[in-house]
PyMOL commands that place a pseudoatom at each C-alpha (Angstrom):
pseudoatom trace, name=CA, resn=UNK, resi=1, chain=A, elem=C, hetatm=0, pos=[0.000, 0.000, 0.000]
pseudoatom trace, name=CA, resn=UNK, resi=2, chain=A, elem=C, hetatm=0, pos=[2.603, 2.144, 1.033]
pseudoatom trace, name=CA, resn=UNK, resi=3, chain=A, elem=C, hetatm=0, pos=[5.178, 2.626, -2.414]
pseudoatom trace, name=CA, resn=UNK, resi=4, chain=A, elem=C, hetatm=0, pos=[5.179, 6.296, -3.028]
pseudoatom trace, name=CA, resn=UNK, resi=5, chain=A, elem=C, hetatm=0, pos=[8.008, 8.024, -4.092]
pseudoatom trace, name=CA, resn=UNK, resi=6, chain=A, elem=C, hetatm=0, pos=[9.395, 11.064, -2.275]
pseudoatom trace, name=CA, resn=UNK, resi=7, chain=A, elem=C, hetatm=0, pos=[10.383, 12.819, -5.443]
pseudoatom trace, name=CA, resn=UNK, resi=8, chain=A, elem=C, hetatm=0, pos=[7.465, 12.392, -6.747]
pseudoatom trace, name=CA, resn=UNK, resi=9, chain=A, elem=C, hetatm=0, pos=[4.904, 13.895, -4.027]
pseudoatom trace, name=CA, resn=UNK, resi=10, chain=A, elem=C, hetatm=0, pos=[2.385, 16.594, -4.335]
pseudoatom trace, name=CA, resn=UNK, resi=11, chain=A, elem=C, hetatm=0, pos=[4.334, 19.777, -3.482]
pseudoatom trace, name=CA, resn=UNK, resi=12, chain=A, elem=C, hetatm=0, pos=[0.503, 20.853, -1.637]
pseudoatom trace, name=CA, resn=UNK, resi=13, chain=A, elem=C, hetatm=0, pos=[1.315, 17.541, 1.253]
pseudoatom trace, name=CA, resn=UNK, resi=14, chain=A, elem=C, hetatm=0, pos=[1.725, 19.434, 4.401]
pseudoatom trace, name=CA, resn=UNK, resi=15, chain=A, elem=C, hetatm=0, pos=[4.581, 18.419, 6.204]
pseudoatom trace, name=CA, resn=UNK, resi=16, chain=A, elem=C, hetatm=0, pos=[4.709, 15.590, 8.461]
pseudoatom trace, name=CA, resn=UNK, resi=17, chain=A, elem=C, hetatm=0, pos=[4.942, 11.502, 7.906]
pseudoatom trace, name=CA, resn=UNK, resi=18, chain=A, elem=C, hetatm=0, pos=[2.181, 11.003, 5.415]
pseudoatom trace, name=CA, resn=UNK, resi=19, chain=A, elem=C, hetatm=0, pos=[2.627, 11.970, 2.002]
pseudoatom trace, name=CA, resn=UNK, resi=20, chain=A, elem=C, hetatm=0, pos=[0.918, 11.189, -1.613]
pseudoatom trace, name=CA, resn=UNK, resi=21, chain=A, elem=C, hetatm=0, pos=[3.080, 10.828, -4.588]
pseudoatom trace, name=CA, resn=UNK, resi=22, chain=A, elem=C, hetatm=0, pos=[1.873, 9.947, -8.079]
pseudoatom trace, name=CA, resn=UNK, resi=23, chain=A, elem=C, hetatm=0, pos=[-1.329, 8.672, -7.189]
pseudoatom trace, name=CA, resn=UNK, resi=24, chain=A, elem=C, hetatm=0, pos=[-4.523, 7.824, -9.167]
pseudoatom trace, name=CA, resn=UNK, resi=25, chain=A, elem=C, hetatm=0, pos=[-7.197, 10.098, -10.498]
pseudoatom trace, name=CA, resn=UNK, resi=26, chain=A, elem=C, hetatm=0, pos=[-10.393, 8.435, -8.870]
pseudoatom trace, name=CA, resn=UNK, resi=27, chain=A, elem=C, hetatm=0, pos=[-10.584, 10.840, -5.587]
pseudoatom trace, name=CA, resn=UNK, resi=28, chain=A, elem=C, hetatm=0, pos=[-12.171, 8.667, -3.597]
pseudoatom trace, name=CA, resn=UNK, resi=29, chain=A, elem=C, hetatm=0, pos=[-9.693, 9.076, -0.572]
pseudoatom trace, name=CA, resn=UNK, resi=30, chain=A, elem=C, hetatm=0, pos=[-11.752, 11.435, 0.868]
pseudoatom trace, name=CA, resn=UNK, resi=31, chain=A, elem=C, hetatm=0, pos=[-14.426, 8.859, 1.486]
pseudoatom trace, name=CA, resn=UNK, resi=32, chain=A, elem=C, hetatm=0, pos=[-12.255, 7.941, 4.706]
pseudoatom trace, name=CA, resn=UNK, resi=33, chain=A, elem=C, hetatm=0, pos=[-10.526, 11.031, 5.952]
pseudoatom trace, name=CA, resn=UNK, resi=34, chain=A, elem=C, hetatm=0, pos=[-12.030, 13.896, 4.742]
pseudoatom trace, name=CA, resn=UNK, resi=35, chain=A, elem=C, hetatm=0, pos=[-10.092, 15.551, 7.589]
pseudoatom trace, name=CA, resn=UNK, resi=36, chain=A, elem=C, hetatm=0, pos=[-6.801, 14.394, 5.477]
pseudoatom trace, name=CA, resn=UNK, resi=37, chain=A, elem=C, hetatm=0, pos=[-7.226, 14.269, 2.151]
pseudoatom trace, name=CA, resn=UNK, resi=38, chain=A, elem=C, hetatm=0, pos=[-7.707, 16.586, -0.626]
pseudoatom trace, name=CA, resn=UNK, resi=39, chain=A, elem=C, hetatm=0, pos=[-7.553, 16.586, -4.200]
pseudoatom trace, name=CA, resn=UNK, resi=40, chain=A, elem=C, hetatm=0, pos=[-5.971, 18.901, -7.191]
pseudoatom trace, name=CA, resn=UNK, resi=41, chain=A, elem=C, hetatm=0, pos=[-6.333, 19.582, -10.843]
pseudoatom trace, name=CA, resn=UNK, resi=42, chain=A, elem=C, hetatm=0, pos=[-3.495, 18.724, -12.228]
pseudoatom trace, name=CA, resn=UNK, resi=43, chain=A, elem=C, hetatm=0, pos=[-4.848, 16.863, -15.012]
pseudoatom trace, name=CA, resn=UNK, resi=44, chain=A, elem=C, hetatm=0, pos=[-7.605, 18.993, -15.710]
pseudoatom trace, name=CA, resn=UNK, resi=45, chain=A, elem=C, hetatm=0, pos=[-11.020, 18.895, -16.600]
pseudoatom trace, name=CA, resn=UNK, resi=46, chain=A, elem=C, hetatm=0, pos=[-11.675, 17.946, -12.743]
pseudoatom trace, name=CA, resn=UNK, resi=47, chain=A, elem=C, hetatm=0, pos=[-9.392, 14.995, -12.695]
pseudoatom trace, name=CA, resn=UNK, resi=48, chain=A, elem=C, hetatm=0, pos=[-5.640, 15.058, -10.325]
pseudoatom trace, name=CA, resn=UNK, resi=49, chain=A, elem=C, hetatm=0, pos=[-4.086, 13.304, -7.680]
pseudoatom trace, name=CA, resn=UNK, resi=50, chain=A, elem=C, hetatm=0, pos=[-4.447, 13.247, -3.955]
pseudoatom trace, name=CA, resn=UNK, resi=51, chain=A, elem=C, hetatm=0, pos=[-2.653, 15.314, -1.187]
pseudoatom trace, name=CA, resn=UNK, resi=52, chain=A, elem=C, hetatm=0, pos=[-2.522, 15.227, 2.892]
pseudoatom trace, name=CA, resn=UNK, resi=53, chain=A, elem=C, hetatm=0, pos=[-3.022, 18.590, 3.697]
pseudoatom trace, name=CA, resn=UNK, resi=54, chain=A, elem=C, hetatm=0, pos=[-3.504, 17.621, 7.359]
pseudoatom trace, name=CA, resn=UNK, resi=55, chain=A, elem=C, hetatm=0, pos=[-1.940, 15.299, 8.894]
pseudoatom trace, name=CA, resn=UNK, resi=56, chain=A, elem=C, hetatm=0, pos=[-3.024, 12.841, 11.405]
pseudoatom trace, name=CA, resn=UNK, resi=57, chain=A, elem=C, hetatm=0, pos=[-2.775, 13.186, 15.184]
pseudoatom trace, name=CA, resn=UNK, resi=58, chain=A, elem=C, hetatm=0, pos=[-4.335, 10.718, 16.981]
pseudoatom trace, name=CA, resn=UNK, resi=59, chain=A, elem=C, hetatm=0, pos=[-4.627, 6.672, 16.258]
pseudoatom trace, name=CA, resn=UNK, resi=60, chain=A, elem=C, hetatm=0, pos=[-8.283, 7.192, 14.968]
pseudoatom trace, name=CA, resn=UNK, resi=61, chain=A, elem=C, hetatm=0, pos=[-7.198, 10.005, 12.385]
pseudoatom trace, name=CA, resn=UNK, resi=62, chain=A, elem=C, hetatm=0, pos=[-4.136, 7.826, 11.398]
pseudoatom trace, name=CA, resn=UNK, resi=63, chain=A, elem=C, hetatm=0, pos=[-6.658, 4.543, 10.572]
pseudoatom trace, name=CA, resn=UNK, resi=64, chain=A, elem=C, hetatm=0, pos=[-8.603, 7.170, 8.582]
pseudoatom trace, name=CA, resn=UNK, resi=65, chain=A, elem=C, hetatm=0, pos=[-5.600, 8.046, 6.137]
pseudoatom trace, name=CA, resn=UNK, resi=66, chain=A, elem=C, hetatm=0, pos=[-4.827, 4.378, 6.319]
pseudoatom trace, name=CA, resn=UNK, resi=67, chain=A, elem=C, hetatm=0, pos=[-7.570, 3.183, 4.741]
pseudoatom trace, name=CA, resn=UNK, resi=68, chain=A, elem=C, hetatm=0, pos=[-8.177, 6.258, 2.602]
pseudoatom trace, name=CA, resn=UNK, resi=69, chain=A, elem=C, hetatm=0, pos=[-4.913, 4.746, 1.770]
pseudoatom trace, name=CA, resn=UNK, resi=70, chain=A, elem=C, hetatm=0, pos=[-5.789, 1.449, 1.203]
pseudoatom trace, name=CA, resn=UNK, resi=71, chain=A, elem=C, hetatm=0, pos=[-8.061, 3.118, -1.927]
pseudoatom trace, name=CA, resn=UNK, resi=72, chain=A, elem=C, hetatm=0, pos=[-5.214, 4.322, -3.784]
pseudoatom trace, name=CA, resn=UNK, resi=73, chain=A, elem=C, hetatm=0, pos=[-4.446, 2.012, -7.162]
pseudoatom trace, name=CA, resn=UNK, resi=74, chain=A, elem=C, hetatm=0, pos=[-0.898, 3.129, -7.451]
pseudoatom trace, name=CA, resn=UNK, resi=75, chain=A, elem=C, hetatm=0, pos=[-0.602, 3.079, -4.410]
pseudoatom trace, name=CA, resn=UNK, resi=76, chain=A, elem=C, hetatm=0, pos=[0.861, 5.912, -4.392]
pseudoatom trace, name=CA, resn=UNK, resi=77, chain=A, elem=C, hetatm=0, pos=[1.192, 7.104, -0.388]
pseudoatom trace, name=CA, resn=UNK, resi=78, chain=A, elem=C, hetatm=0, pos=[3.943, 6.735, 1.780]
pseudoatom trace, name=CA, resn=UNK, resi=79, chain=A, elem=C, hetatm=0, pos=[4.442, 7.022, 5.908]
pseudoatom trace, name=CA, resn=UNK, resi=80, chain=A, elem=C, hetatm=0, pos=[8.107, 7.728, 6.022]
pseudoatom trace, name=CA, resn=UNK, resi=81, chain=A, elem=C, hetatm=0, pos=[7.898, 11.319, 5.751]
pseudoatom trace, name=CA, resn=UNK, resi=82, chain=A, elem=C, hetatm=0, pos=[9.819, 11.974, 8.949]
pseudoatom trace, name=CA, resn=UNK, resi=83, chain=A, elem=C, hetatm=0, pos=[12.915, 10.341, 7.533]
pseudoatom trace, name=CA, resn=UNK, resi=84, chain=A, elem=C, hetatm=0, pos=[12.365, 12.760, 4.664]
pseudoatom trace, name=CA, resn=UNK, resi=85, chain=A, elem=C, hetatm=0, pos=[11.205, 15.549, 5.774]
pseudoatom trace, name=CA, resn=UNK, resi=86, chain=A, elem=C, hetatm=0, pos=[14.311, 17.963, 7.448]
pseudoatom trace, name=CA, resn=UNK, resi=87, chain=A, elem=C, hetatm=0, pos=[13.667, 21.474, 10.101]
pseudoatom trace, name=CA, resn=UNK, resi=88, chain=A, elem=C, hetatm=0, pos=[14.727, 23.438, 6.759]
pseudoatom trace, name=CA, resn=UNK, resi=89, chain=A, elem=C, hetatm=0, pos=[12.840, 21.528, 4.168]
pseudoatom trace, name=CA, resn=UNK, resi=90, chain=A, elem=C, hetatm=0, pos=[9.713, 21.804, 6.356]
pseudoatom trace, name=CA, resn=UNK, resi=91, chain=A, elem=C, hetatm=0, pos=[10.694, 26.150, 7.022]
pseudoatom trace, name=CA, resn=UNK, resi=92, chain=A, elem=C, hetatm=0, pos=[10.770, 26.231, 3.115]
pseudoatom trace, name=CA, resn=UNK, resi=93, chain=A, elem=C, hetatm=0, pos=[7.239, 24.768, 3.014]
pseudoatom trace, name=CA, resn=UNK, resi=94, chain=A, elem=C, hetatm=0, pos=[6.007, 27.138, 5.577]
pseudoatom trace, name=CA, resn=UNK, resi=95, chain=A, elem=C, hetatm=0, pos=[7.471, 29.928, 3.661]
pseudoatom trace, name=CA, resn=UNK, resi=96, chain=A, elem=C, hetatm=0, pos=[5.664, 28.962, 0.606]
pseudoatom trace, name=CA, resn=UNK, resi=97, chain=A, elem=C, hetatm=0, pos=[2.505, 28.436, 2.160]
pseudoatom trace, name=CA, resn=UNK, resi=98, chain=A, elem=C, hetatm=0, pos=[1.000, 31.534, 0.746]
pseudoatom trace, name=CA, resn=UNK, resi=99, chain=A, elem=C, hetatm=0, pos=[1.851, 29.680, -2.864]
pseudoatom trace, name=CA, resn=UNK, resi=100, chain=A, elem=C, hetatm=0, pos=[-0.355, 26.674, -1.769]
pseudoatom trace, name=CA, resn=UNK, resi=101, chain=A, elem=C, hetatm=0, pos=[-3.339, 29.026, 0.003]
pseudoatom trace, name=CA, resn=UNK, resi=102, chain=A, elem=C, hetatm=0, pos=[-4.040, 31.013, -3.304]
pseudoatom trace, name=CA, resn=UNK, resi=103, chain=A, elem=C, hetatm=0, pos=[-4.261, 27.756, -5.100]
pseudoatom trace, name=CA, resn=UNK, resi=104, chain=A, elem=C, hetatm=0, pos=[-6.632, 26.124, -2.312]
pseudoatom trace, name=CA, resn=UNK, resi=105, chain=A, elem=C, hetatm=0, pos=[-8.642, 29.198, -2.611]
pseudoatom trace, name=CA, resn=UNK, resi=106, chain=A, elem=C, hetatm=0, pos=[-9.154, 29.519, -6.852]
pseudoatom trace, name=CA, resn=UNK, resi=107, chain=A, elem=C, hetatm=0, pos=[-9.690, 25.351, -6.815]
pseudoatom trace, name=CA, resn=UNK, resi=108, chain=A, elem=C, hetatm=0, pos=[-12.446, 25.748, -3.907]
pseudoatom trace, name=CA, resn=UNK, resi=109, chain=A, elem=C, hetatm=0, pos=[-14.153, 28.381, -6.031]
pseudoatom trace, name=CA, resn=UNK, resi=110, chain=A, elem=C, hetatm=0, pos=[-14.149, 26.418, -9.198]
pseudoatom trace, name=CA, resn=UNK, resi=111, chain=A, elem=C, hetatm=0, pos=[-14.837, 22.992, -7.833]
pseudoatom trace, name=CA, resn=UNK, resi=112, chain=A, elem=C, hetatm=0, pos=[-17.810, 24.348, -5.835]
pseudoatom trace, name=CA, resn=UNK, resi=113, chain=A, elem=C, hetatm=0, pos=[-19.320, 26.152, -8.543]
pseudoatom trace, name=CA, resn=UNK, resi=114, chain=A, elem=C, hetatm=0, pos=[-22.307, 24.151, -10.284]
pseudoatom trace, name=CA, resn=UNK, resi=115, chain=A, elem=C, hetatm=0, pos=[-21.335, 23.537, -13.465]
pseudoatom trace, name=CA, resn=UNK, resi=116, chain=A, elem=C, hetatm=0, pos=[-18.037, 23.208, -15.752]
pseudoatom trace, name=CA, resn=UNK, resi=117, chain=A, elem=C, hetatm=0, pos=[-18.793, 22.772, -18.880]
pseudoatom trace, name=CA, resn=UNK, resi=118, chain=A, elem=C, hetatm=0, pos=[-15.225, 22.872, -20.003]
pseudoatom trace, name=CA, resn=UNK, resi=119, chain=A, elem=C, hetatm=0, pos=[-15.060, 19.394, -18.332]
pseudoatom trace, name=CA, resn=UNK, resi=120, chain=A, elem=C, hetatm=0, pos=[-16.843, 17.220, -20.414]
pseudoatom trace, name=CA, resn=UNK, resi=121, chain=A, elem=C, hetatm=0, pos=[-18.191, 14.379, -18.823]
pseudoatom trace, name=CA, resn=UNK, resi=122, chain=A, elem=C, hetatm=0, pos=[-17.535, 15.226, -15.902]
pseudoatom trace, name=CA, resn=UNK, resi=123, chain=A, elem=C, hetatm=0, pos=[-19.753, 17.851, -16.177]
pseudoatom trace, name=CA, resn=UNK, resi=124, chain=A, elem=C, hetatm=0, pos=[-22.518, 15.867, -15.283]
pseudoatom trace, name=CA, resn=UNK, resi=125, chain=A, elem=C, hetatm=0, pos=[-25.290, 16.822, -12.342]
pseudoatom trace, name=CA, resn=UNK, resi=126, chain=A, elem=C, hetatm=0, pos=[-24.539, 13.108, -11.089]
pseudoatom trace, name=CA, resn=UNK, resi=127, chain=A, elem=C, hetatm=0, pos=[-20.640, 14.312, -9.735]
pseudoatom trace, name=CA, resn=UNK, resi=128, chain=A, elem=C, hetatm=0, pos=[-21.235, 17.302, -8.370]
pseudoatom trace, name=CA, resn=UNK, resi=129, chain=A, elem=C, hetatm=0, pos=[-22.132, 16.269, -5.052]
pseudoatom trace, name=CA, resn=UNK, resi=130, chain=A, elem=C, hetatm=0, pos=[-18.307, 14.852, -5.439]
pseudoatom trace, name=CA, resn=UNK, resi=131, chain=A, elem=C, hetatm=0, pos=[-17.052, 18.026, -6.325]
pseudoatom trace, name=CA, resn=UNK, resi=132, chain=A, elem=C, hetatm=0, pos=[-18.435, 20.262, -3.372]
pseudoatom trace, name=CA, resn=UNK, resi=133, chain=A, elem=C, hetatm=0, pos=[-17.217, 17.802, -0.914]
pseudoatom trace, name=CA, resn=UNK, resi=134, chain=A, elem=C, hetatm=0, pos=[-13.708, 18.533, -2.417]
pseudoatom trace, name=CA, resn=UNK, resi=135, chain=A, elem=C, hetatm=0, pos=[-14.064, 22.278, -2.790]
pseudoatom trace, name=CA, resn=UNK, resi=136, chain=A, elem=C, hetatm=0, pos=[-15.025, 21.582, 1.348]
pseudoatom trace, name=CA, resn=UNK, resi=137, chain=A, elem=C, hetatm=0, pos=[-11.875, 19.954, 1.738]
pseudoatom trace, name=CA, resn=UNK, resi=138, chain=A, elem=C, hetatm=0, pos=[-9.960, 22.660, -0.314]
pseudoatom trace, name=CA, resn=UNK, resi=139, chain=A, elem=C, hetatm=0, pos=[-11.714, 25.112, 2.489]
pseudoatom trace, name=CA, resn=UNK, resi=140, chain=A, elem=C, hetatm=0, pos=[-11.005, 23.218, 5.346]
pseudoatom trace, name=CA, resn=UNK, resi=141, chain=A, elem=C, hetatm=0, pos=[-7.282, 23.183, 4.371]
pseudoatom trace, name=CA, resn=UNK, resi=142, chain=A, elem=C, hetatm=0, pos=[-7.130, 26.760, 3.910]
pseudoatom trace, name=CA, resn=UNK, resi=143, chain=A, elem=C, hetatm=0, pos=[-8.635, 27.153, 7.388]
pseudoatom trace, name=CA, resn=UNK, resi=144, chain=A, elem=C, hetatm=0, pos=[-6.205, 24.758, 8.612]
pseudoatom trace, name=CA, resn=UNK, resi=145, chain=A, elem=C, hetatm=0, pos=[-3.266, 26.862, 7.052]
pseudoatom trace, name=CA, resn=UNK, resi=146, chain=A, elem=C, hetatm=0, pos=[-4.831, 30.220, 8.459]
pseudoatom trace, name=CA, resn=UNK, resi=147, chain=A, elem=C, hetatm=0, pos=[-5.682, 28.443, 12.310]
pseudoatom trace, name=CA, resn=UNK, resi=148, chain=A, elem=C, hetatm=0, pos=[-3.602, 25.323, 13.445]
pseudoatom trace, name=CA, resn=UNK, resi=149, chain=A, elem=C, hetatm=0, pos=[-0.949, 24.682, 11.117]
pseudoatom trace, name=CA, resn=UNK, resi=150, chain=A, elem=C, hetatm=0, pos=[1.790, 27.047, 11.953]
pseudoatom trace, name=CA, resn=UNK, resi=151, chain=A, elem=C, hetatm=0, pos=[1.406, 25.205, 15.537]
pseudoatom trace, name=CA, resn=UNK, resi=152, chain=A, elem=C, hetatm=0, pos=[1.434, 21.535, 14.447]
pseudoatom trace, name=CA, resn=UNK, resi=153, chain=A, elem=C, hetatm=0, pos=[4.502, 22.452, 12.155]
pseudoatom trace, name=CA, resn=UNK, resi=154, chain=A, elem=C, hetatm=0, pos=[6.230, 24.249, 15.039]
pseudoatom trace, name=CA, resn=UNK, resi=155, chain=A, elem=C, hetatm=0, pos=[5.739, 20.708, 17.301]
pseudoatom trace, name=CA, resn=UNK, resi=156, chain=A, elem=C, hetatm=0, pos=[6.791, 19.174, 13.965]
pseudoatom trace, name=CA, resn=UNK, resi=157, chain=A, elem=C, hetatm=0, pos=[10.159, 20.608, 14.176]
pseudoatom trace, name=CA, resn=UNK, resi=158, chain=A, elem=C, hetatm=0, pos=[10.562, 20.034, 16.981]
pseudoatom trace, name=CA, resn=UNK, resi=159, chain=A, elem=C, hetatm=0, pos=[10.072, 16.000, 16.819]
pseudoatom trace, name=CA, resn=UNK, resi=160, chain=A, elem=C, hetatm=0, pos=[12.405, 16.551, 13.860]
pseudoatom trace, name=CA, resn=UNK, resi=161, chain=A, elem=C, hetatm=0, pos=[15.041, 17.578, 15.858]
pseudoatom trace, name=CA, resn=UNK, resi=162, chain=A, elem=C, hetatm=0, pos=[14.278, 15.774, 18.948]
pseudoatom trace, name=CA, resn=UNK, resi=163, chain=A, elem=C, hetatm=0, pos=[12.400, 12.843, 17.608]
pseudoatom trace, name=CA, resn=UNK, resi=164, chain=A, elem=C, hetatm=0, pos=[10.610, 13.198, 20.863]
pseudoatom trace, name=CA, resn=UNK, resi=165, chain=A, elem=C, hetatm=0, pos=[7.259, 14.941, 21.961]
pseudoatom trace, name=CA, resn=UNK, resi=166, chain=A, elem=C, hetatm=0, pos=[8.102, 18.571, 23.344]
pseudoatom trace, name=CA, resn=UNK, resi=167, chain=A, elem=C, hetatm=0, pos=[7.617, 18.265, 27.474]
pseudoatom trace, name=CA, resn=UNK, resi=168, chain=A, elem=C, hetatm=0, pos=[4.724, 21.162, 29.012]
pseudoatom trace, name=CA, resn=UNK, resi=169, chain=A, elem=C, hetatm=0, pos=[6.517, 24.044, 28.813]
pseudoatom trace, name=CA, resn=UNK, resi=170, chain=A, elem=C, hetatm=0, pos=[9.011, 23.099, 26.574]
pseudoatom trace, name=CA, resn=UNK, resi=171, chain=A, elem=C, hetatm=0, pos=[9.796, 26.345, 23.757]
pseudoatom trace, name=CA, resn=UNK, resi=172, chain=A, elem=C, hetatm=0, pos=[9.027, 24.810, 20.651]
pseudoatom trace, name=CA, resn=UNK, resi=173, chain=A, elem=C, hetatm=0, pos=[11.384, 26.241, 17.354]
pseudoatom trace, name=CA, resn=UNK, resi=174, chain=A, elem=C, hetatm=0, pos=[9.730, 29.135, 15.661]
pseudoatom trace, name=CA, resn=UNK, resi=175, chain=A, elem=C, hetatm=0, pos=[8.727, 28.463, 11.589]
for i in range(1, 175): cmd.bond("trace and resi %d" % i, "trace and resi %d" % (i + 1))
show_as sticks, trace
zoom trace
């Protein structure tokens, strides 16, 4: 389940140990972790790949991206993100951020409009339920990036550097 490729993930994957590389087009990761998952464009014509844009905290949220997962048919995730991922790499990201918001924002517009008839077939009435959950999880990931990101990316580092949980009190490194 778990084969992706770190050069080939989704530049939009928020930091942390779960990641989607080249992945298939059928979006239906979201039908397990909605709070995880997101899709782009990048094939057009309302077809792309999948994303984390949050990452999981708890056991529950982590069996959610597992089996959202499990749906891939490249199989195209991976879990090893904190071997990857370095305190600069994940500073660049943050610094970036703004790049990834504006896109967030003009897919979430376009995928929850109610109609696209540059599409084609996937124009049709029957998918658009499909597409206004995803423009919902485009806006829940720019929420996330405006309120509780910069906080899970700050404990982030600091596992990164530690590769231990930050004790009460403990300063946590600054983004």
């Amino acid at each position: 389940m778990f084969k992706g490729v770190w050069e080939e993930r989704n530049w939009r994957n928020v930091p942390g140990p779960f990641y989607a590389g080249e992945t298939d087009s059928m979006a239906i990761g979201r039908l397990d972790a909605p709070d995880h998952i997101c899709y782009d464009d990048d094939h057009g014509g309302g077809f792309g790949g999948v994303f984390v844009f949050r990452q999981p905290t708890d056991e529950g949220q982590v069996f959610d991206v597992l089996c959202g997962a499990s749906l891939d048919l490249y199989e195209g995730y991976h879990w090893d993100g904190d071997d990857r991922w370095t305190v600069e790499s994940v500073r660049d990201w943050w610094a970036d951020r703004g790049r990834v918001r504006e896109w967030a924002v003009a897919i979430a517009a376009d995928w929850g409009a109610d109609t696209h008839p540059h599409w084609g077939y996937n124009n049709d009435p029957q998918f658009l339920g499909h597409y206004h959950d995803a423009a919902q999880g485009h806006r829940d990931f720019i929420a996330h990036i405006d309120n509780g990101l910069e906080a899970y990316l700050r404990g982030y580092l600091f596992w990164l550097d530690q590769r231990r949980e930050p004790r009460p009190g403990e300063a946590l490194p600054r983004l």
